[in-house]
C-alpha positions in Angstrom: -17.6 8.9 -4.8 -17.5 12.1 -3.2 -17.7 10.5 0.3 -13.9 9.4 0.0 -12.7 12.8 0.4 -14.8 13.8 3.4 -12.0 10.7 5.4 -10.9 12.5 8.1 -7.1 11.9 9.9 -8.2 8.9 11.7 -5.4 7.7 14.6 -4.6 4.7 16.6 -1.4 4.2 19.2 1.5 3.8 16.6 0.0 6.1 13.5 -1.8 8.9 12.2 -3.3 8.7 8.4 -3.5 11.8 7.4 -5.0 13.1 3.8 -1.8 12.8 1.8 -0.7 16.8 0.8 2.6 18.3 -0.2 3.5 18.8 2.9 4.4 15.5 3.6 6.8 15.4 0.8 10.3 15.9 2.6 9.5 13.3 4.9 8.2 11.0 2.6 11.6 12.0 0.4 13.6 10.3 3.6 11.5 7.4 4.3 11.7 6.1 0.5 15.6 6.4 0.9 16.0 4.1 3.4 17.1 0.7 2.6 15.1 -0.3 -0.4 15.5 -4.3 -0.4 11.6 -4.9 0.0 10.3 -3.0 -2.8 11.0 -5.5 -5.3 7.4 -5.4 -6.5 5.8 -2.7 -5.4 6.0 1.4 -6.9 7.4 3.3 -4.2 9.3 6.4 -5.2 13.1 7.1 -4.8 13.1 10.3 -3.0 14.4 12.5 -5.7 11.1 11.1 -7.2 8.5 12.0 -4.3 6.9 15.2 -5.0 6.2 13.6 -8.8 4.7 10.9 -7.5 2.6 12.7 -5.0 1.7 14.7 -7.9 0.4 11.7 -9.6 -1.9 10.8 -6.4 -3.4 14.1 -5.9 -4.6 13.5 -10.4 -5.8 10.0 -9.5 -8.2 11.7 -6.4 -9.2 14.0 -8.6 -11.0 11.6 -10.7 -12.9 10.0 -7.5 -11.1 7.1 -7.5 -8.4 7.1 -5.0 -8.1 8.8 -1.1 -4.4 8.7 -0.4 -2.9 9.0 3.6 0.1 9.4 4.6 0.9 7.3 7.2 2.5 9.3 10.4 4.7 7.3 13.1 3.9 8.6 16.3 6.4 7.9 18.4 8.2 11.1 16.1 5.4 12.4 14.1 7.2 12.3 11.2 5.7 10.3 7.6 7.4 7.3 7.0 5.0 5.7 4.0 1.9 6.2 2.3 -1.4 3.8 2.0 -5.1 4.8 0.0 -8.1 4.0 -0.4 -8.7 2.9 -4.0 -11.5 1.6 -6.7 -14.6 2.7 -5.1 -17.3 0.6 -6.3 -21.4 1.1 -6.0 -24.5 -1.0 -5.2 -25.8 -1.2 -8.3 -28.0 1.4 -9.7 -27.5 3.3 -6.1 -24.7 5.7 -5.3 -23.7 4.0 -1.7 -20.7 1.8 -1.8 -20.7 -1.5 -2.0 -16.7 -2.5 -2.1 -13.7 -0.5 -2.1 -10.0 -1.6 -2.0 -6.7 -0.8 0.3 -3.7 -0.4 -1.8 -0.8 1.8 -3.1 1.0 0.8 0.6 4.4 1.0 1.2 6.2 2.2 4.4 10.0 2.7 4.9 12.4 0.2 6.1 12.3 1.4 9.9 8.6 1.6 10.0 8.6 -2.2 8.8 7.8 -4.6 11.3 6.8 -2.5 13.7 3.6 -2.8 13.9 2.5 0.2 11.9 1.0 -1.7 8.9 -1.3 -3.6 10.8 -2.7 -0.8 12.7 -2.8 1.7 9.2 -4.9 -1.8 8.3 -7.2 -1.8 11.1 -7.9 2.0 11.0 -8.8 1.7 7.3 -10.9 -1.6 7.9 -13.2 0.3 10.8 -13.7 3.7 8.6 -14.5 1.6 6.0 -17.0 -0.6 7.5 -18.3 1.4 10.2 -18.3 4.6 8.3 -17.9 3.9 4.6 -20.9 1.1 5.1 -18.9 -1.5 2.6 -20.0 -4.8 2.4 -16.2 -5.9 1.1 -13.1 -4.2 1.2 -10.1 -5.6 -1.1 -6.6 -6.1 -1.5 -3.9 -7.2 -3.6 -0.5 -8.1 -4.7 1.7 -9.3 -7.2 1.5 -13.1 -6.8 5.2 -13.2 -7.0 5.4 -11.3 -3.7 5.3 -14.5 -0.4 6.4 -11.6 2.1 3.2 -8.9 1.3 1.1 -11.8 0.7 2.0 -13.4 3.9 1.6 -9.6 5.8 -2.2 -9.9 4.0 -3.0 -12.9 5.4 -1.6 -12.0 8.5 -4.2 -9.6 9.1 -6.9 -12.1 8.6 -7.7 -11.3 5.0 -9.4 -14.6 2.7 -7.0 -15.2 -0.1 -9.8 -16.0 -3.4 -7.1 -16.8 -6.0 -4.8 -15.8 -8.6 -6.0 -13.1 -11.4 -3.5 -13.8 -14.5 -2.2 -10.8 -16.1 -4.0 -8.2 -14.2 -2.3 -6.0 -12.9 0.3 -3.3 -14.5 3.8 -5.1 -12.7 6.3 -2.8 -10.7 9.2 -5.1 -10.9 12.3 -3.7 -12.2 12.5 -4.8 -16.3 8.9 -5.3 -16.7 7.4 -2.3 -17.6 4.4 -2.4 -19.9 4.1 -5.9 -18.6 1.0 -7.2 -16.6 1.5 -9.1 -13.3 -0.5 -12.2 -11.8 -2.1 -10.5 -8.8 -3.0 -12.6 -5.8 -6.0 -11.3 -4.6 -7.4 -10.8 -1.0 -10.7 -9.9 0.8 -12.3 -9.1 4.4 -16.3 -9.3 4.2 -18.6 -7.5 6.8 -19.5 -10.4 8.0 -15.9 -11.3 8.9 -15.1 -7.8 10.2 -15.6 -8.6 13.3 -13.0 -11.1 14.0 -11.1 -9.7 12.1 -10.9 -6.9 14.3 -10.6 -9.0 17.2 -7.2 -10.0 15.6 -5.4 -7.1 14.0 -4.7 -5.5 17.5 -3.0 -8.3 18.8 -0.9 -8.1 15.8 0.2 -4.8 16.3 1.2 -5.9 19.8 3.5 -9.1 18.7 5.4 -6.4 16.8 9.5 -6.0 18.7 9.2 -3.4 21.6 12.1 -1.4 20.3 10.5 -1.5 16.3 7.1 -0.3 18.2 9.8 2.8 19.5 11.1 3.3 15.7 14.3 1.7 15.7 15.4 1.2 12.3 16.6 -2.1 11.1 17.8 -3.8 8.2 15.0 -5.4 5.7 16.1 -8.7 4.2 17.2 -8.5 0.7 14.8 -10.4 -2.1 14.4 -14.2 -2.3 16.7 -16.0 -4.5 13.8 -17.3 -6.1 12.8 -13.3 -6.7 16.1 -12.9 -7.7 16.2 -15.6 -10.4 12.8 -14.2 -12.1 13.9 -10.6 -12.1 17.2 -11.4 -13.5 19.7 -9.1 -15.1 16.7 -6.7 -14.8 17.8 -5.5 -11.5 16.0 -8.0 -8.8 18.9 -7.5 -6.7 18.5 -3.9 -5.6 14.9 -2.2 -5.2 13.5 0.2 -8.1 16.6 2.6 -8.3 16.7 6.5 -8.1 17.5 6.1 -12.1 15.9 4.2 -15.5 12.5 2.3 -13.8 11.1 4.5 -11.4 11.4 7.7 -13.1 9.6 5.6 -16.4 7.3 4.4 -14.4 6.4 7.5 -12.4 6.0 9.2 -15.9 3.8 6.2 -16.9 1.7 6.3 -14.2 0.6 10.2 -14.3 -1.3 9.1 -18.1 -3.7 6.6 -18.4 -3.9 3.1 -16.0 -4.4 0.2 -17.9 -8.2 -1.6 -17.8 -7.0 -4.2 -15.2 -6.4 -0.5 -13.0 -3.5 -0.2 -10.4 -2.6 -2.9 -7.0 -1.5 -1.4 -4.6 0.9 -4.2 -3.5 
C-alpha cells in the first residue's frame, strides 16, 4: 500500500492536487465557510473544525489506506476543497493493486461548477490507471444525494446499484446511522473514453466560474428536506452539535462497511 504515498502533486489547467498537509489548513478553514447549502450529505468540516479534521486524514494515511489532496484553484493558488484516494485493494495473493476508490471530495461553493471537479476526476483517473496500474477505480454516494450522483455520472462513471446500509451517513440527525450508498465504477477498459469525455466537461463549465467567481449553490431539495426533517436538512452540517460529533467519531474506528467519500 506503500505506493499511495509515493502520488506526486499532479496538475491540469484549473487545479493542482497536492498531498494534503497542515499547511493547507487556513485556506481550507475559508473554503468550508462558504455557503454550505450542498453539503447536506457529505462530511466536510466547518472551518473552526479544519485542522481536526485534517488531523483525522493524516491517522487514516497512516494506516495505508487513504492518500488525501488538497485540491488547489489555479487561477489564485489558493485550496478551495479536498479529494483522496481511498480503500486500496490487491490482486489477490500479489501486492499490486487491483481497485482503489475516489472519495472524501468536497470543494467550496465558488469552486463548484467550475469545472474543477471534473478535472481533480480526470487527474486522479490517469495516475490511477496509467500509474497506479488498477483494473477499477470506485466511487460512491449516499443514494439520497441526485446532485453528486448526477456529477458521477457526468463524468462517465457506470452506476452498478444500490448497497443498503453501507455506508456510515453524514446527514445532519443521523449519526450512528448507516446510509444506502449508490455506487459507481470506471473499468480500464472504459478509461479510455472516459477520458475522451471528462475534458470536454471541464470546458462546458461558465467562463467566469472557470476564473473563480463565486456564486450561490442551490439550497437542498424539498424532497432532501422532507427526509432530514427537524434534523437540520435546511442548513448544511453546522459549525456546532453534528460536525464536531462526527469529526470526534471519525478520528476512532470506521465502521466495517468503511467510509464514502460522497
Amino acid at each position: 500500500m506503500s505506493q499511495l504515498f509515493d502520488v506526486p502533486a499532479i496538475q491540469g489547467t484549473l487545479v493542482r492536487l497536492e498531498p494534503l498537509s497542515m499547511r493547507h489548513a487556513a485556506d481550507l478553514a475559508v473554503a468550508a465557510d462558504e455557503d454550505r447549502s450542498a453539503y447536506g450529505f457529505t462530511w466536510v468540516p466547518s472551518g473552526p473544525e479544519t485542522e481536526a479534521y485534517l488531523r483525522s486524514q493524516f491517522q487514516r494515511a497512516e494506516t495505508g489506506k487513504l492518500a488525501p489532496f488538497a485540491q488547489i484553484r489555479l487561477s489564485d493558488d489558493r485550496a478551495v476543497g479536498c479529494t483522496a484516494y481511498w480503500d486500496p485493494r490487491p490482486w489477490p495473493g500479489r501486492s499490486a493493486l487491483a481497485a482503489i476508490e475516489v472519495g472524501f471530495t468536497w470543494l467550496a461553493a465558488s469552486a463548484q461548477g467550475t469545472g474543477i471537479n471534473a478535472e481533480s476526476k480526470l487527474l486522479l483517473f490517469r495516475y490511477a490507471f496509467e500509474h497506479l496500474g488498477v483494473a477499477r477505480v470506485d466511487l460512491k454516494t449516499d443514494a439520497r444525494n441526485e446532485r453528486s450522483r448526477r456529477a458521477i455520472a457526468g463524468l462517465g462513471a457506470h452506476f452498478e446499484g444500490v448497497l443498503r446500509s453501507w455506508s456510515p451517513s453524514w446527514a445532519p440527525g443521523e449519526e450512528g446511522r448507516l446510509r444506502d450508498s449508490a455506487m459507481y465504477s470506471v473499468i480500464a477498459s472504459e478509461w479510455p473514453s472516459c477520458e475522451d469525455h471528462l475534458p470536454s466537461r471541464r470546458s462546458r463549465a461558465p467562463r467566469q466560474a472557470q476564473n473563480a467567481a463565486p456564486e450561490r449553490r442551490p439550497s437542498l431539495s424539498n424532497q432532501q428536506r422532507r427526509h432530514l426533517g427537524n434534523a437540520g436538512g435546511q442548513q448544511a452540517l453546522s459549525a456546532s452539535g453534528s460536525t464536531r460529533h462526527a469529526v470526534n467519531r471519525r478520528s476512532g474506528t470506521l465502521s466495517p462497511a468503511g467510509y464514502s467519500g460522497g
